[in-house]
C-alpha positions as CSV (number, residue, x, y, z in Angstrom):
1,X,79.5,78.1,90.1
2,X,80.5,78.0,93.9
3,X,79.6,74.4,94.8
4,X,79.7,75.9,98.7
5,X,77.0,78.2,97.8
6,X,74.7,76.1,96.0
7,X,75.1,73.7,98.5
8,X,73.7,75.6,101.6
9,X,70.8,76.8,99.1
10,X,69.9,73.1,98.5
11,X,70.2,71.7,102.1
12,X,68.6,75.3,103.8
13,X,71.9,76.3,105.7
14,X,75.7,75.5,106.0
15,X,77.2,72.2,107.5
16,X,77.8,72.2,111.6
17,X,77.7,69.2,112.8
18,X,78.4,65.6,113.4
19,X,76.9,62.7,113.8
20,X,77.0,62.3,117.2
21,X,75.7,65.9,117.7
22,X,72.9,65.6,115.7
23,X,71.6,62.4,117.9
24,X,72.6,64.6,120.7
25,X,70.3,67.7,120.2
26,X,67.6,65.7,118.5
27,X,67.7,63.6,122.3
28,X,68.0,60.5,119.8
29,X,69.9,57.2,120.0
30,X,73.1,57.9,117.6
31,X,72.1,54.1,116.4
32,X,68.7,55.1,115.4
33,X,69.8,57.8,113.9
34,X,72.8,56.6,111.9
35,X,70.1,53.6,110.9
36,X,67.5,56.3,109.6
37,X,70.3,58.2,107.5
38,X,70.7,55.0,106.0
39,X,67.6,53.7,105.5
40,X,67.0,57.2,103.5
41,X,70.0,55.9,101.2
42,X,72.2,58.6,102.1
43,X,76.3,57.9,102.0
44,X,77.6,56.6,105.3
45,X,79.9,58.8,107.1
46,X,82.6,58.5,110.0
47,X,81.1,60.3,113.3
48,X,83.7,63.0,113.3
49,X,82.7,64.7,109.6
50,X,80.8,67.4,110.0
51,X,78.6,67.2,107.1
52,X,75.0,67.8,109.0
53,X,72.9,70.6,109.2
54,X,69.8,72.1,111.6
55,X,67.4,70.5,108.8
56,X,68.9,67.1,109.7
57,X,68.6,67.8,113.1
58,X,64.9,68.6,112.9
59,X,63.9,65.9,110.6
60,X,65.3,63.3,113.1
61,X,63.4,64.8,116.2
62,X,60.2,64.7,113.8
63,X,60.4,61.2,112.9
64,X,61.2,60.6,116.8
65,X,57.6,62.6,117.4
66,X,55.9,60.9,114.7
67,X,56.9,57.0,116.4
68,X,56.2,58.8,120.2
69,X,53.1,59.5,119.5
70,X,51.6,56.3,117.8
71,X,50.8,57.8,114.3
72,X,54.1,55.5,113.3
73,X,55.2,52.0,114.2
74,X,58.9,52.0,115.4
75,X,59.4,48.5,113.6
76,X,57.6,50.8,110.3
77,X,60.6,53.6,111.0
78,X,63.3,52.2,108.5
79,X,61.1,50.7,106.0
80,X,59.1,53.9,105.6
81,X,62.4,56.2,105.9
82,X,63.9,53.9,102.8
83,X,60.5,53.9,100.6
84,X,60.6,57.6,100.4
85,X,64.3,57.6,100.0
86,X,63.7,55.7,97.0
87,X,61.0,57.8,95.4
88,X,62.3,61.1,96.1
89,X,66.0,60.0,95.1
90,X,64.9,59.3,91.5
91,X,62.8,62.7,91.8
92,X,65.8,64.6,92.9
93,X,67.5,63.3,89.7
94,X,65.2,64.2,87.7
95,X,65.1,67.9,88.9
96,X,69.0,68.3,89.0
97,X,69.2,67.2,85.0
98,X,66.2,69.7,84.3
99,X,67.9,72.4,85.9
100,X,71.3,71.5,84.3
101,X,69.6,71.3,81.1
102,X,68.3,74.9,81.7
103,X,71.5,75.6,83.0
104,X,73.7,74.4,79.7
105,X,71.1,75.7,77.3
106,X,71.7,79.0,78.4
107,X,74.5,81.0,77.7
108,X,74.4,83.9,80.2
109,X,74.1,81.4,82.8
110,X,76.7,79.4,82.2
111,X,79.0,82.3,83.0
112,X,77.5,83.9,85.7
113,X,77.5,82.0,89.2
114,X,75.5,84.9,90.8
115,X,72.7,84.1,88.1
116,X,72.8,80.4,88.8
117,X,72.3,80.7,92.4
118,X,69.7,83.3,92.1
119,X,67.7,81.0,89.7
120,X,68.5,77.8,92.4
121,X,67.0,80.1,95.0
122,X,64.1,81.3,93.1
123,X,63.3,77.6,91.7
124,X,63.6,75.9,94.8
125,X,60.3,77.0,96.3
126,X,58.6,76.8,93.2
127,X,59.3,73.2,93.5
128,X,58.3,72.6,96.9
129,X,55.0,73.9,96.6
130,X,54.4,72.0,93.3
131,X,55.3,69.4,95.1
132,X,53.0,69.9,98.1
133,X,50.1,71.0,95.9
134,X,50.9,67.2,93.9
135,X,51.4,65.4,97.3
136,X,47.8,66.6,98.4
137,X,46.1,66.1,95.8
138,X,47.0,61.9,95.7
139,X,46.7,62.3,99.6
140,X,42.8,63.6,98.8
141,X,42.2,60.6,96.1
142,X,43.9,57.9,98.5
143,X,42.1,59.3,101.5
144,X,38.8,59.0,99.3
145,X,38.9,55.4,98.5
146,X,39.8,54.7,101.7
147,X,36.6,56.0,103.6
148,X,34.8,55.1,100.8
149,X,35.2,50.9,102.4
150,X,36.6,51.5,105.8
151,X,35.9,47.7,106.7
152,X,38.5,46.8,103.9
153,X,42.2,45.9,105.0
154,X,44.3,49.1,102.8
155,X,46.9,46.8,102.5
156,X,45.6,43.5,101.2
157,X,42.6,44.4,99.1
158,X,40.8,43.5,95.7
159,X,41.7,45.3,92.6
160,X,43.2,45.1,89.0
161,X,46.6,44.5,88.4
162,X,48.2,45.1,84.5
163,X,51.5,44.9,83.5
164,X,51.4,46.7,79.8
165,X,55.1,46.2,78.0
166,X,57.1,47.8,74.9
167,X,57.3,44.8,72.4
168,X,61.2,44.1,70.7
169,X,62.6,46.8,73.5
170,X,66.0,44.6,73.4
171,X,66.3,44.6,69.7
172,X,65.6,48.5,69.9
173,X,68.1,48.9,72.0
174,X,70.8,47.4,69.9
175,X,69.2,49.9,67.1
176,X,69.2,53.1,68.6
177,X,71.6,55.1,70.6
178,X,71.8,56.2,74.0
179,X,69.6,59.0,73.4
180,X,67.5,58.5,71.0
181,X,66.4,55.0,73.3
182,X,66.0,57.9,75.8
183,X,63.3,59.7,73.8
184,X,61.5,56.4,73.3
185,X,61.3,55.4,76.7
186,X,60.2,59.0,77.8
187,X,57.2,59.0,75.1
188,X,56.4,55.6,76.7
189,X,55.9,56.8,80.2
190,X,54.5,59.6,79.1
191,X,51.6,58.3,77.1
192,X,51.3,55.3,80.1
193,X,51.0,58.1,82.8
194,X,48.2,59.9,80.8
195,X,46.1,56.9,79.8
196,X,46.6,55.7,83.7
197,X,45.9,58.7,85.1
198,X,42.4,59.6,82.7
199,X,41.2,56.2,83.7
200,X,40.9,56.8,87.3
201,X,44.5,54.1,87.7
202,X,47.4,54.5,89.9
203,X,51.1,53.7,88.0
204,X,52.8,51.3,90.6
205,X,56.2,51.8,89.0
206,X,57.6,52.2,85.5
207,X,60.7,49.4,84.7
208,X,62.2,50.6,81.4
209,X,60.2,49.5,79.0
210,X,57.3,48.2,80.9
211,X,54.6,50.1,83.6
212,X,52.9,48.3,86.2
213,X,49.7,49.5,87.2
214,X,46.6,48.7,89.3
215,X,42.6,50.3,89.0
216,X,40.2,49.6,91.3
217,X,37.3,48.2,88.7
218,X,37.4,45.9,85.8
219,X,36.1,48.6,83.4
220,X,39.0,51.2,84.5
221,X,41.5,48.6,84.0
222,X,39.8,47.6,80.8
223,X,39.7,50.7,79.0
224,X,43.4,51.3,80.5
225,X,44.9,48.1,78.7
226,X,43.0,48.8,75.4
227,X,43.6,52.7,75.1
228,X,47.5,52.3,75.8
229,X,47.7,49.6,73.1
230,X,45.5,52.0,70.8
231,X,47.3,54.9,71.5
232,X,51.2,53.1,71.2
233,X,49.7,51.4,67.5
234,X,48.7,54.7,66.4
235,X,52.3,56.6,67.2
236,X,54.7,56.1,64.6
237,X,57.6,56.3,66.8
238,X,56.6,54.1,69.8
239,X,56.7,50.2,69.2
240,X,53.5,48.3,69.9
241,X,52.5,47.0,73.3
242,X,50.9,44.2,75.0
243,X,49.4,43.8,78.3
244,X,48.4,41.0,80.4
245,X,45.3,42.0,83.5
246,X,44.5,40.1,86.6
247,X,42.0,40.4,89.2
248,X,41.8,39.5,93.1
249,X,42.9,40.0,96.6
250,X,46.8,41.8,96.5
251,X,49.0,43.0,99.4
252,X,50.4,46.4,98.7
253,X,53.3,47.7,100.4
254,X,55.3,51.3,100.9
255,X,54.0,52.2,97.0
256,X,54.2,48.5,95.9
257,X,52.1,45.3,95.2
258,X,52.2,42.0,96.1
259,X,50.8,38.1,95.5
260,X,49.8,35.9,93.2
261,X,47.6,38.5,91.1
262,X,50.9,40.1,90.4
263,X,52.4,37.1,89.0
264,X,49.2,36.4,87.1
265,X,49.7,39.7,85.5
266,X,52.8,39.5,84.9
267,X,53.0,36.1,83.1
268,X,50.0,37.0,81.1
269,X,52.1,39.9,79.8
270,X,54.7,37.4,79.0
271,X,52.7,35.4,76.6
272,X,50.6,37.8,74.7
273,X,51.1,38.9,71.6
274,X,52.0,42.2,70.0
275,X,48.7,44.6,70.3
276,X,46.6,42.3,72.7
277,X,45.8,42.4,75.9
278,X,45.3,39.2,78.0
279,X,43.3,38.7,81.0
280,X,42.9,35.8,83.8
281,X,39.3,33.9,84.4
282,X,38.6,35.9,87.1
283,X,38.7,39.2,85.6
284,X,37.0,37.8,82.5
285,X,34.5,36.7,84.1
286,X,33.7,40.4,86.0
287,X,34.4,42.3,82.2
288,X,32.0,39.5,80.1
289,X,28.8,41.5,80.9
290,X,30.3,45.3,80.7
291,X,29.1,46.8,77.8
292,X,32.1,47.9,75.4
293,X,33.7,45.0,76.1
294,X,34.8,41.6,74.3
295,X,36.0,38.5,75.7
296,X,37.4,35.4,74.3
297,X,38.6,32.2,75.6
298,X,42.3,30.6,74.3
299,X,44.1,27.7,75.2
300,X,45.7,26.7,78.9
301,X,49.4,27.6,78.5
302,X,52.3,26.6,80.5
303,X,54.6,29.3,82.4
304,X,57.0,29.8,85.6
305,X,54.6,29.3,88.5
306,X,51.8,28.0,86.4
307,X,51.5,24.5,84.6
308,X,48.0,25.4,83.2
309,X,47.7,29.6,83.1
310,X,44.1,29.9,81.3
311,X,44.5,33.6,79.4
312,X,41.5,35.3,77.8
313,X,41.7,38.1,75.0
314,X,40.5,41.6,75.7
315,X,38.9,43.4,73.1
316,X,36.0,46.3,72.5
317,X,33.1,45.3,71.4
């Protein structure tokens, strides 16, 4: 279809300016700008291509607002700006292989670039407000636990931290092609977002073959661990999991977590075995008394970090 078209339907209007125009008539620095298209993760480009549009031009004055009036830290501006670059970058993929898929799969479509570029104009809204109506309702959930302890620092605070991995991922790898690996991992994270997501968790970030995750009680984290290992042992074509939990204080960061719970979790992954869970003293000692719940004590073992990691096994009752 006409690229030039699609283009100006994707960005909201044509390409008119520069750089150095954009800073201009957004009355911002063209360093701070050029630093925020960066940040963003967008392609650097020389100050004379005119590749910008009025969107651009508003999104840098909003940013500049945002800072002005205290709501944003100007030392916070690039980190913030390259956080949602991230996440949305990896969403914007997502959407332009879904579309393409719909695209390809459809034979009238294929042919017709007025039919593409009506469906690009009609879809495009559609997304936004899913999008919005998505954005607000984790906006409401954050916003709850928040107010629910306002005395607690949002960005070092207790909670649960799990790790829950695909067992032999390397070996499938070597086994399966390119897409039916694809179809593995996408069961995966689709069963891990579910489970997550029923017991009241929050997925951190999925990396291949493994989620990270964090709950805010032992019991949510629990009954995440144990469901995702039931669910993965009970579906033919996912290979088993194991999960390793840790409890205590973590720093979280632009949509990520920090500390030595982390690491905990993460090296408790490392050692357990196919279909178990394994859990640090601390947590052990919170799920012991929740009914459902089994605990059992195993040896000190030695990993990166740790000389004497004491792991317990999580189990129901």
């Amino acid at each position: 279809m006409d690229s030039e078209h699609l283009e100006e339907v994707l960005l909201g209007g044509k390409r008119r300016y520069t750089r150095l125009e954009v800073a201009e008539k957004a009355g911002v620095p063209i360093e701070r700008a050029a630093r925020l298209w960066r940040a963003l993760g967008f392609a650097t480009v020389g100050d004379d291509e005119v590749v910008f549009t009025d969107a651009d031009i508003e999104a840098v004055r909003t940013t500049d607002q945002l800072i002005s009036s205290g709501l944003l830290e100007q030392g916070l501006e690039a980190p913030v700006a390259r956080t949602l670059g991230l996440h949305l970058s990896r969403l914007a993929e997502w959407q332009v292989r879904m579309l393409w898929t719909l695209i390809t799969e459809n034979e009238h479509l294929g042919r017709d670039d007025s039919q593409i570029a009506t469906l690009v104009e009609r879809l495009l809204p559609e997304l936004q407000r899913v999008q919005d109506f998505v954005w607000r309702r984790h906006l409401a959930a954050f916003a709850g636990r928040a107010l629910a302890s306002p005395e607690e620092d949002l960005e070092a605070r207790t909670e649960v931290v799990g790790f829950v991995d695909m067992v032999g991922y390397t070996r499938l790898t070597r086994r399966l092609d390119e897409g039916s690996l694809a179809t593995v991992l996408e069961a995966f994270e689709l069963v891990a977002t579910e489970v997550i997501a029923e017991h009241h968790g929050r997925v951190v970030k999925m990396i291949g073959d493994e989620v990270l995750f964090v709950a805010d009680t032992p019991a949510d984290a629990a009954e995440i661990a144990l469901t995702l290992t039931e669910r993965t042992a009970a579906d033919a074509e996912l290979p088993e999991v194991r999960a390793g939990l840790a409890a205590g204080r973590i720093l979280s960061r632009f949509g990520d977590v920090y500390g030595s719970v982390v690491n905990v979790a993460a090296r408790l992954t490392s050692v357990a075995r196919p279909g178990t869970v394994l859990i640090d003293r601390e947590l052990a000692n919170e799920v012991a008394d929740l009914p459902g719940f089994a605990v059992r004590s195993r040896r000190p073992v030695t990993v990166r970090g740790y000389t004497r990691l004491h792991p317990y096994v999580l189990r129901r009752a």
